[in-house]
Structures are given as structure tokens and as C-alpha cells.
Backbone as a ProteinNet text record, in pm:
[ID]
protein_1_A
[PRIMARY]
XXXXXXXXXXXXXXXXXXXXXXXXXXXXXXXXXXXXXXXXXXXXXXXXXXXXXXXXXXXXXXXXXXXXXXXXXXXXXXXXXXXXXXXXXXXXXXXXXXXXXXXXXXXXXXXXXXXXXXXXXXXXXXXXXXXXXXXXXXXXXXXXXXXXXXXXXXXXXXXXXXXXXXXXXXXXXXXXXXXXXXXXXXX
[TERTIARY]
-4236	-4095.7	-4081.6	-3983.6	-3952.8	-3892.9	-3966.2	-3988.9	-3843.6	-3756.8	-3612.3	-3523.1	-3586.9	-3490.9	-3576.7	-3489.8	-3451.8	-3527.7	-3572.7	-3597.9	-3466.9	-3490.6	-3363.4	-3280.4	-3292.9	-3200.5	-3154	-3075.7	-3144.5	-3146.2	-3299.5	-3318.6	-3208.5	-3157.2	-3010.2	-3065.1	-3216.3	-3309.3	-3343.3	-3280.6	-3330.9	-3318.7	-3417.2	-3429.4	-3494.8	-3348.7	-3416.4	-3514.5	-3592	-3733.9	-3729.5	-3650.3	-3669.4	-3562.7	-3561.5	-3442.2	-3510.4	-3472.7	-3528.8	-3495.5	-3607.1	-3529.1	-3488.9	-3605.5	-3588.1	-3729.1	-3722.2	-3826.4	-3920.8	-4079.4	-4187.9	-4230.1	-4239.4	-4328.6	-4279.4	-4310.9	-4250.9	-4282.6	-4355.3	-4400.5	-4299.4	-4201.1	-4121.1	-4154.5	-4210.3	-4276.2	-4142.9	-4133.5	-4043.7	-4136.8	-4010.1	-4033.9	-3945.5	-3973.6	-3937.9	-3933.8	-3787.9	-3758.1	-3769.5	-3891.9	-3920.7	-3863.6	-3786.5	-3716	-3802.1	-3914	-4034.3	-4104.8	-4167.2	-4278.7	-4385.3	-4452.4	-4537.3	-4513.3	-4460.7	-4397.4	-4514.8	-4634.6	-4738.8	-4707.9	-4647.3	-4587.1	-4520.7	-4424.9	-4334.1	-4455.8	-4589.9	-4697.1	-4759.6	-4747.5	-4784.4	-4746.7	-4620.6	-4533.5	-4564.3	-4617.4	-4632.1	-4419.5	-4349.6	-4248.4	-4169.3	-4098.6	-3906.8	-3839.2	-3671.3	-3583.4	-3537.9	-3487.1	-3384.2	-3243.8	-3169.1	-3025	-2989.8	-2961.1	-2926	-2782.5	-2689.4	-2493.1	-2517.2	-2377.5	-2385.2	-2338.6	-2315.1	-2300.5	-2239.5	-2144.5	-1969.6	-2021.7	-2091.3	-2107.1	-2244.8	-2343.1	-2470.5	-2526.9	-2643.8	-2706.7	-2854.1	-2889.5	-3018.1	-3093.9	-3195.6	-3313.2	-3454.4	-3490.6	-3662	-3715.4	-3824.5	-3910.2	-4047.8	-4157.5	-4291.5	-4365	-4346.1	-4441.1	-4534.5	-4561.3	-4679.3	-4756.4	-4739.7	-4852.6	-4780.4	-4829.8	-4810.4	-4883.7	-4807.4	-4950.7	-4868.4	-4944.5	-4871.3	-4929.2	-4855.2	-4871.8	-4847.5	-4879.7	-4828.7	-4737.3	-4782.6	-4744	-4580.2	-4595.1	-4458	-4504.2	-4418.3	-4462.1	-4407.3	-4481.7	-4461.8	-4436.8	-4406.5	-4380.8	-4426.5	-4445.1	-4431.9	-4385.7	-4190.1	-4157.2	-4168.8	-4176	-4195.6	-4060.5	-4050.5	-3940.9	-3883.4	-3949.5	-3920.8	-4012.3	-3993.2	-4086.7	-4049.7	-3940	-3946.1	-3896.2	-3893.8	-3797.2	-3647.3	-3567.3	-3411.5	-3443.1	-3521.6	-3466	-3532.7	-3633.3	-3640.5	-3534.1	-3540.7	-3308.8	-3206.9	-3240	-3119.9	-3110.9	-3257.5	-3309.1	-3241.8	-3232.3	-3197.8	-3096.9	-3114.2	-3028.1	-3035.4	-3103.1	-3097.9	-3183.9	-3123.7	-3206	-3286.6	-3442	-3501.3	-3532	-3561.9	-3567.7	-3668.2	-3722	-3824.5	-3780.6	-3768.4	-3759	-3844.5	-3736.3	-3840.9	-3891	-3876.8	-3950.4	-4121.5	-4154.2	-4278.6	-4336	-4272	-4354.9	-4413.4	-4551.2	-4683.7	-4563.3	-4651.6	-4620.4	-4640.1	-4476.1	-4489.9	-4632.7	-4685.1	-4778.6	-4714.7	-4837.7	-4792.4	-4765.3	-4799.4	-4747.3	-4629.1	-4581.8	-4406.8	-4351.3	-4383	-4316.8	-4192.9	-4137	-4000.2	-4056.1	-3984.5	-4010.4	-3836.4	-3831.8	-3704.4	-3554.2	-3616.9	-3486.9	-3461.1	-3533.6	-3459.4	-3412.6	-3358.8	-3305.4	-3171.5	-3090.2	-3014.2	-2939.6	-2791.5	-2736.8	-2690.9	-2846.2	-2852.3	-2746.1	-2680	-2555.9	-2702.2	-2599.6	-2703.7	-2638	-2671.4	-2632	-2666	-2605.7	-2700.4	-2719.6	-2786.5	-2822.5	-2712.4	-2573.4	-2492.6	-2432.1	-2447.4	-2421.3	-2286.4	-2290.5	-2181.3	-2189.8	-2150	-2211	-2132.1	-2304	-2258.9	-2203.1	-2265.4	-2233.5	-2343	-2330.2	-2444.9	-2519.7	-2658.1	-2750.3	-2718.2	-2717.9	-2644.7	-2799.8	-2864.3	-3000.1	-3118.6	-3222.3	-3304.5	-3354.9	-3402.3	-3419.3	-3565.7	-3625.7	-3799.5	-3727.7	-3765.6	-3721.2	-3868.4	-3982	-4074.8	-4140.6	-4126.9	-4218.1	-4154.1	-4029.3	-4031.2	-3917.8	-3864.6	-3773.8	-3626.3	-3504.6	-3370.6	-3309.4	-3258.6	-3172.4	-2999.4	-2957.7	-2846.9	-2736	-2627.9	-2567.2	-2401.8	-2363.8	-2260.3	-2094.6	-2021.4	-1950.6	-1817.5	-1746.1	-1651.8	-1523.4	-1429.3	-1325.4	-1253.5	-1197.7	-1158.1	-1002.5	-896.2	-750.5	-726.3	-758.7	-744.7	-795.4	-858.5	-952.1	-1030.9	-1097.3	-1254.5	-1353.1	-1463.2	-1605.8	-1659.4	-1717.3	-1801.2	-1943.1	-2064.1	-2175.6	-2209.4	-2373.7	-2434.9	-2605.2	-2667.8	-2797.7	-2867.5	-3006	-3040.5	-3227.7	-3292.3	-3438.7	-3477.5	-3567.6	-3646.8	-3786.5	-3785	-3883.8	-3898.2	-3974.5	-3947.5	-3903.1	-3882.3	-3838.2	-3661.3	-3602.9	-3476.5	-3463.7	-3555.8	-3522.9	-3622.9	-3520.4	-3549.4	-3639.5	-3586.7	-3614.8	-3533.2	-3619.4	-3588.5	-3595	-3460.9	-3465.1	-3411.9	-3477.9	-3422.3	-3367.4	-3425.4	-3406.5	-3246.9	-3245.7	-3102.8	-3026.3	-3072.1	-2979.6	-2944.5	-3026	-2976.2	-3116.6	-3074.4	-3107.8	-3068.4	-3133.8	-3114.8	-3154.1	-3082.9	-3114.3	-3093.2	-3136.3	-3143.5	-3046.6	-2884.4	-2809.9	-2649.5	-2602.9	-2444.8	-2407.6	-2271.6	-2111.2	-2091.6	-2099.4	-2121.2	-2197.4	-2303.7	-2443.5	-2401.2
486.5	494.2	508	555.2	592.8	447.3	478.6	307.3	285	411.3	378	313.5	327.6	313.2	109.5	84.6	23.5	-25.3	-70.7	-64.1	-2.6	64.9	128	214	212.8	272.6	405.7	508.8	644.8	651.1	748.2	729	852.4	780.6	876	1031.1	1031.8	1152.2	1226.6	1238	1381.6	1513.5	1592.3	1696.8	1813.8	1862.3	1944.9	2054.3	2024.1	2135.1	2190.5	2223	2329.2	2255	2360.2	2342.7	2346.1	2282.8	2328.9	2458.2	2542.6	2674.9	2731.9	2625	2660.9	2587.5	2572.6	2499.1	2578.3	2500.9	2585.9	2529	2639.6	2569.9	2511.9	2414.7	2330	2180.8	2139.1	1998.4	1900.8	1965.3	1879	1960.7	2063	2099.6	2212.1	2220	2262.1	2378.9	2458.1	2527.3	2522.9	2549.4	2483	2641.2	2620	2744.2	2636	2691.1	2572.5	2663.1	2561.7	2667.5	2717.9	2619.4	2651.4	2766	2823.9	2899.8	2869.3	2773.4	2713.3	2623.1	2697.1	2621.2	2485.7	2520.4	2422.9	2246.5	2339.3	2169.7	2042.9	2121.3	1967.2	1901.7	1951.4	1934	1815.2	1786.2	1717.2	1541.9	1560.4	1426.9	1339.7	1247.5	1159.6	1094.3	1147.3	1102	1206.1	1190.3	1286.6	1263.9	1297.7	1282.8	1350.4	1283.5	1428.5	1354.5	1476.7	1480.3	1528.9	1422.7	1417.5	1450.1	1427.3	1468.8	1620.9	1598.8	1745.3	1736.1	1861.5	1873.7	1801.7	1806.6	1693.1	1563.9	1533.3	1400.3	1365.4	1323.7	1352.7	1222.6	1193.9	1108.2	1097.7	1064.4	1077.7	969.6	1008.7	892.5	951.2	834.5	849.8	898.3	1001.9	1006.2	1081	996.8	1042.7	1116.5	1246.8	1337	1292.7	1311.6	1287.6	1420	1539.9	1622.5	1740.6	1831.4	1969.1	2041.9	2153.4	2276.7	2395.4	2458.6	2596.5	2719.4	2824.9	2946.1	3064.8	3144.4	3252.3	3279.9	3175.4	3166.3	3084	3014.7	2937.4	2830.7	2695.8	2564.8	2502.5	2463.9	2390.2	2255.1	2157	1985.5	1940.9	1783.8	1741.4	1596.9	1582.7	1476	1352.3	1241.2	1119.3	1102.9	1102.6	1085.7	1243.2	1347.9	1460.1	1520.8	1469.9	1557.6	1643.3	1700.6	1803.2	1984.1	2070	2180.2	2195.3	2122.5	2066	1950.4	1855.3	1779.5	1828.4	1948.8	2024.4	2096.3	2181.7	2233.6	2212.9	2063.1	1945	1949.1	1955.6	1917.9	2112.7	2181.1	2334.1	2359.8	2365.4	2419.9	2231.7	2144.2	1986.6	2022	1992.8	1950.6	1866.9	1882.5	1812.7	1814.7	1649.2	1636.7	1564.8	1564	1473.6	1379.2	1270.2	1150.8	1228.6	1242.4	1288.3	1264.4	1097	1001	1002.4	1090	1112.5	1263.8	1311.8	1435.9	1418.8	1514.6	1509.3	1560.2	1483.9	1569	1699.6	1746.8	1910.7	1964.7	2072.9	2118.1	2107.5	2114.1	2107.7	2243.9	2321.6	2458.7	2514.5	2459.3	2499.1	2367.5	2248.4	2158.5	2069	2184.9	2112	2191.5	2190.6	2229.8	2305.1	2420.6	2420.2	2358.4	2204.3	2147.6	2081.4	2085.7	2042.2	2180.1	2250	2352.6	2362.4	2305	2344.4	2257.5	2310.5	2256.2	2275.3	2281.2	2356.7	2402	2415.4	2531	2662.1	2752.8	2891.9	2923.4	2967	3056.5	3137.9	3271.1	3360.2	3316	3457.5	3453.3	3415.3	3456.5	3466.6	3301.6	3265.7	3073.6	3102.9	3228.3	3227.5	3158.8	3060.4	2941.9	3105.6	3173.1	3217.4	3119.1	3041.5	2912.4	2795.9	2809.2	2714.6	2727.1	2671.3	2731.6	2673	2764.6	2689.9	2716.9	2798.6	2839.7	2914.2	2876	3027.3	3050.6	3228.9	3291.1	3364.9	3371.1	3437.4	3528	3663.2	3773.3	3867	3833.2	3899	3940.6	4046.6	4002.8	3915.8	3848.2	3780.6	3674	3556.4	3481.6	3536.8	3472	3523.8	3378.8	3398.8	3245.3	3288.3	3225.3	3280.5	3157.9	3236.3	3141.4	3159.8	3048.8	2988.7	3023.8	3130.3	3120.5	3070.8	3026.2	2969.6	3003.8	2946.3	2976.1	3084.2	3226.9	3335.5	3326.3	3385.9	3378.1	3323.3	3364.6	3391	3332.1	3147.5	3081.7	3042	3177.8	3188.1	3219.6	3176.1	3188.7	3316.2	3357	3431	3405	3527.8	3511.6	3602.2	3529.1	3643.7	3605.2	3739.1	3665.8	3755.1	3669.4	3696.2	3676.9	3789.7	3754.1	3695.8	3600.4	3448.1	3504.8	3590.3	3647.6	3630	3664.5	3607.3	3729	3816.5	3960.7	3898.8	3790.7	3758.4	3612.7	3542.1	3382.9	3362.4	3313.4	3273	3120.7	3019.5	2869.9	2828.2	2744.6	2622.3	2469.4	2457.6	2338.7	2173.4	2138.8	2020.1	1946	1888.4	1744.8	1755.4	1891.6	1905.8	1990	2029.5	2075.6	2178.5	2307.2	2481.2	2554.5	2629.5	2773.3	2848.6	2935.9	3026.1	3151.9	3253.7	3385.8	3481	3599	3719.4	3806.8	3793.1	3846.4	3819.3	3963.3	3987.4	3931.9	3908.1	3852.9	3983	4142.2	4227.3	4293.3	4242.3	4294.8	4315.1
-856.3	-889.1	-1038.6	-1079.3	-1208	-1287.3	-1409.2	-1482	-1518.1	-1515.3	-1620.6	-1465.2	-1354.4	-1202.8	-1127.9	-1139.3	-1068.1	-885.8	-839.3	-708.9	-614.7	-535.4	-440.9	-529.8	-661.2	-734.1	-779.4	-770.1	-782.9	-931.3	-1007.6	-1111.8	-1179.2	-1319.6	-1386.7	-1416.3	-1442	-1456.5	-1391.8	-1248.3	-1175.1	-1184.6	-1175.1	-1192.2	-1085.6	-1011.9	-932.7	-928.4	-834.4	-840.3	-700.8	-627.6	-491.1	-457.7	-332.3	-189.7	-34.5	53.6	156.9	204.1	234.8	306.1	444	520	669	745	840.4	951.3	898.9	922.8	886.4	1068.6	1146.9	1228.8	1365.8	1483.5	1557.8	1537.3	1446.5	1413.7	1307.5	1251.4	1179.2	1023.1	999.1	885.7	807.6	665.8	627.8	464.6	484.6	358	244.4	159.6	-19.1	-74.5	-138.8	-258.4	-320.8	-441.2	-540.9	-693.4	-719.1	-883.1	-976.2	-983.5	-1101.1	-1098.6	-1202.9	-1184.7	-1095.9	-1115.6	-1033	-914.2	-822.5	-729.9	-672.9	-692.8	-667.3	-756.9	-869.9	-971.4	-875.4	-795.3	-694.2	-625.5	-601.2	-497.8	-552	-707.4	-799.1	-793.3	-720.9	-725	-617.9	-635.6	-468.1	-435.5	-503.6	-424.4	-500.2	-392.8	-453.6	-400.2	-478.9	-418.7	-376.6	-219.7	-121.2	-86	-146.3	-155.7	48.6	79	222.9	232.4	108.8	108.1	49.7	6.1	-66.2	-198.3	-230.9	-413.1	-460.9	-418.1	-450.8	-428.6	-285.1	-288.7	-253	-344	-334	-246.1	-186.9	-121.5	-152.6	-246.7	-270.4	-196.8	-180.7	-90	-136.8	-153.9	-190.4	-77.5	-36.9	52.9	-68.2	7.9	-9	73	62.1	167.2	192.9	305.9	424.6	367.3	356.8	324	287.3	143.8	114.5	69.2	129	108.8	90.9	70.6	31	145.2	204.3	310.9	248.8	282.8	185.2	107.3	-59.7	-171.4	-142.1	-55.5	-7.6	-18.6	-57.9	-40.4	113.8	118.9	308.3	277.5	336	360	450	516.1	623.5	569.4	583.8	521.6	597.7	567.5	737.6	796	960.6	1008	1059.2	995	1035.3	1121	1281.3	1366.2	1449.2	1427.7	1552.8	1432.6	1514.1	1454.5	1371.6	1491.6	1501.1	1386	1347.7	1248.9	1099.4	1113.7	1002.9	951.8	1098.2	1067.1	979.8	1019.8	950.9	846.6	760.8	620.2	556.7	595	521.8	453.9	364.1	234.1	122.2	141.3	90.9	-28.9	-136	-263.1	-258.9	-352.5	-398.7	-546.1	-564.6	-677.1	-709.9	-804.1	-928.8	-1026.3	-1053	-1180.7	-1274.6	-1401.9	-1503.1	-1595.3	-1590.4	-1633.1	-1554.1	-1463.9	-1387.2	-1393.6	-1505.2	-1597.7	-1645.3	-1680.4	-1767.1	-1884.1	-2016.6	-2123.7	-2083.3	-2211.8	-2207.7	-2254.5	-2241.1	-2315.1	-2457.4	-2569.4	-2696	-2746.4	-2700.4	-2781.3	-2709.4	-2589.6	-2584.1	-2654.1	-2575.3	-2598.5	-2559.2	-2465.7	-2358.2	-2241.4	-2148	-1991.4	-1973	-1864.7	-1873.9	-1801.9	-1744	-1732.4	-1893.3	-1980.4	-2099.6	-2171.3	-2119.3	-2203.9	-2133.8	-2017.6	-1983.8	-2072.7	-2078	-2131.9	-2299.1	-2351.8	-2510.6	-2548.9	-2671.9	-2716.4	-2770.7	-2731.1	-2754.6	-2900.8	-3022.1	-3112.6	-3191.1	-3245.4	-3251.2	-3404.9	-3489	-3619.7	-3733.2	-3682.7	-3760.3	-3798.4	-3705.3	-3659.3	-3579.8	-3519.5	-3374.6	-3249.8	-3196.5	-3116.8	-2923.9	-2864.8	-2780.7	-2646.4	-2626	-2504.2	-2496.7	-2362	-2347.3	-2237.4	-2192.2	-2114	-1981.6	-1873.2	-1768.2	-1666.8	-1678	-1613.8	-1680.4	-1601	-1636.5	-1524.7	-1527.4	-1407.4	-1423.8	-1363.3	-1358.8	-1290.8	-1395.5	-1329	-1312.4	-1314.8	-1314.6	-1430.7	-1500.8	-1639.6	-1756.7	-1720.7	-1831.8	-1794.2	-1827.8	-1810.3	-1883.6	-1805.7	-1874.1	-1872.1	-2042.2	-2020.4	-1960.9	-1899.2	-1847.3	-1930.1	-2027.4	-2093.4	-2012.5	-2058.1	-1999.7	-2099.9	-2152.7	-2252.7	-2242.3	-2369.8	-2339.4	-2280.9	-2194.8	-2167.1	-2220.5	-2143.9	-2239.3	-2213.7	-2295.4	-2254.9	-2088.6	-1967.4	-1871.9	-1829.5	-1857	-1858.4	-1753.4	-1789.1	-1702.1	-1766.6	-1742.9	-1826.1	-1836.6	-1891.5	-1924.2	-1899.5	-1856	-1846.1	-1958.2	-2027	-2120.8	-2049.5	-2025.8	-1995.6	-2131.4	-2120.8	-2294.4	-2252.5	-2265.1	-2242.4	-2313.5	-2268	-2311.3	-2361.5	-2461	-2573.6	-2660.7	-2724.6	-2902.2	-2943.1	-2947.4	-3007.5	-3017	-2904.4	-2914.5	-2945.3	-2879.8	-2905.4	-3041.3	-3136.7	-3261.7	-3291.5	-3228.9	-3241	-3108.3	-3026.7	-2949	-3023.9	-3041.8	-3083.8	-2981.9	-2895.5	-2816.2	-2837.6	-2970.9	-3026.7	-3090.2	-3151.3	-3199.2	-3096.8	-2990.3	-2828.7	-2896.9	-2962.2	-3001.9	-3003.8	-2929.2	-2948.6	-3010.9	-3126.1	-3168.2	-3144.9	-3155.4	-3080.3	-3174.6	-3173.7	-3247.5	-3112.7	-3113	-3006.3	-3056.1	-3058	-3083	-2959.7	-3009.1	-2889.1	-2831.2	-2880	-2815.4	-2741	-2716.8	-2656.6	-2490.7
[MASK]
+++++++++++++++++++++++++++++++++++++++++++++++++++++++++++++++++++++++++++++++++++++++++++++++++++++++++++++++++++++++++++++++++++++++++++++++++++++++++++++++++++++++++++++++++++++++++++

């Protein structure tokens, strides 16, 4: 359990790493859209949390997989209490999550992971604050930060997505929550 939580408690640090996607199987076995690159990373955790409510009203509960493995480049489960098809069913479309107080240090030459980038204010060279980071997306050869901009007359947001390169991203800074980018408000 996560040292900042409490017994029974849900820890304030979760950080989702997959979704269930659908029954793997007839034994209770399930498959995982895992958000990460390495979807093998959630495989890492002897426990997680599964959001049993929904968005609005969440239900988190500890469970410790009984066993995971991966099928063609898919992550599989077998959570306890889940034995049939119908109660894999049940579990489809349910978040999971990780305490991230139970992360390895970042590597030292990135240095954050990207649930610490959400959130960030993005700004470019000029010190034009574009938004803020609401995702990132593996688009195949390269990551996109997808920013979040502010309220326009008609107050609705704006999207800017911005490749996660160095030819555009200038400095990740965590500690001070900015990104800097080499990217116009017109782009």
C-alpha cells in the first residue's frame, strides 16, 4: 500500500494506467488498454486501483491481481473474484490505477514520467502562456502533447497539439509546472 494512504484509504496519488477493454477468454480473464508506452509497466505493480463507479462518482477498491500476462502485445488480467465471462463484462470500460507513491524513480535523463506533465502551463518562446497539458498521445513515431487553451469569447476551449520533440519542446520544467515550446498561438 502506498506509504502517503492510510489502511482502506484511497491513496490522494492515483494515477491512471489502463482501462478495462473487454473479457479475455471464459475464465474471468480481462484485457487492458494500458495508456503507457510500455503497457508491460502496470504488470510491475503487485496492486491497483479499480474504479468500480464512474467518472462523476468514483469507487476505488484495491485489488491485487492474481496473474498478468501479455497476448498479442495486449495486457491480459486475472483479477480475484472475477470468474466467469459475464463478471469480466462487468469490469469493461473501469479504470485502473497505480499509487504513485509506488513508482521507480524517473530515469535520470528524462526525469518526470508523463502523468507529471499533465496539468503543466505550456508557453511558448515569446512568454505567451498557450494552455495547459491536458494529455499526451503516442502517435507512432513520436509523442503529441495535447494542450488545453483558454476559454475563447464563446466560452469554449480550444485544442493545440504540439509534437513532444526537441526541434519544439524547449525545457520541461516540473518543479516550476512549464513547458516551454518553440510554437506560435497561430500554428
Amino acid at each position: 500500500m502506498s506509504p502517503a494512504a492510510k489502511p482502506g484509504a484511497v491513496p490522494p496519488d492515483l494515477v491512471e494506467m489502463a482501462n478495462v477493454k473487454e473479457p479475455y477468454g471464459l475464465k474471468g480473464w480481462i484485457k487492458l488498454y494500458s495508456y503507457s508506452t510500455d503497457g508491460a509497466g502496470l504488470a510491475g505493480f503487485d496492486e491497483w486501483w479499480l474504479d468500480r463507479g464512474t467518472e462523476a462518482k468514483p469507487d476505488w477498491q484495491l485489488v491485487k491481481p492474481e496473474q498478468v500476462d501479455e497476448h498479442s502485445g495486449t495486457l491480459i488480467a486475472k483479477l480475484p473474484g472475477v470468474e466467469d465471462r459475464d463478471a469480466a463484462f462487468a469490469l469493461k470500460s473501469k479504470r485502473i490505477a497505480v499509487s504513485r507513491a509506488l513508482f521507480p524513480a524517473s530515469r535520470e535523463e528524462e526525469g518526470y514520467y508523463w502523468s507529471d506533465l499533465i496539468g503543466l502551463l505550456v508557453k511558448n518562446r515569446e512568454d505567451e502562456v498557450l494552455g495547459e497539458v491536458a494529455d499526451l498521445m503516442d502517435l507512432g513515431p513520436h509523442e503529441v502533447l495535447r494542450v488545453m487553451t483558454a476559454a475563447g469569447e464563446d466560452g469554449k476551449r480550444g485544442e493545440i497539439l504540439i509534437p513532444f520533440v526537441a526541434q519544439y519542446v524547449d525545457q520541461v520544467d516540473v518543479a516550476g509546472k512549464v513547458i516551454k515550446v518553440d510554437w506560435g498561438r497561430d500554428y
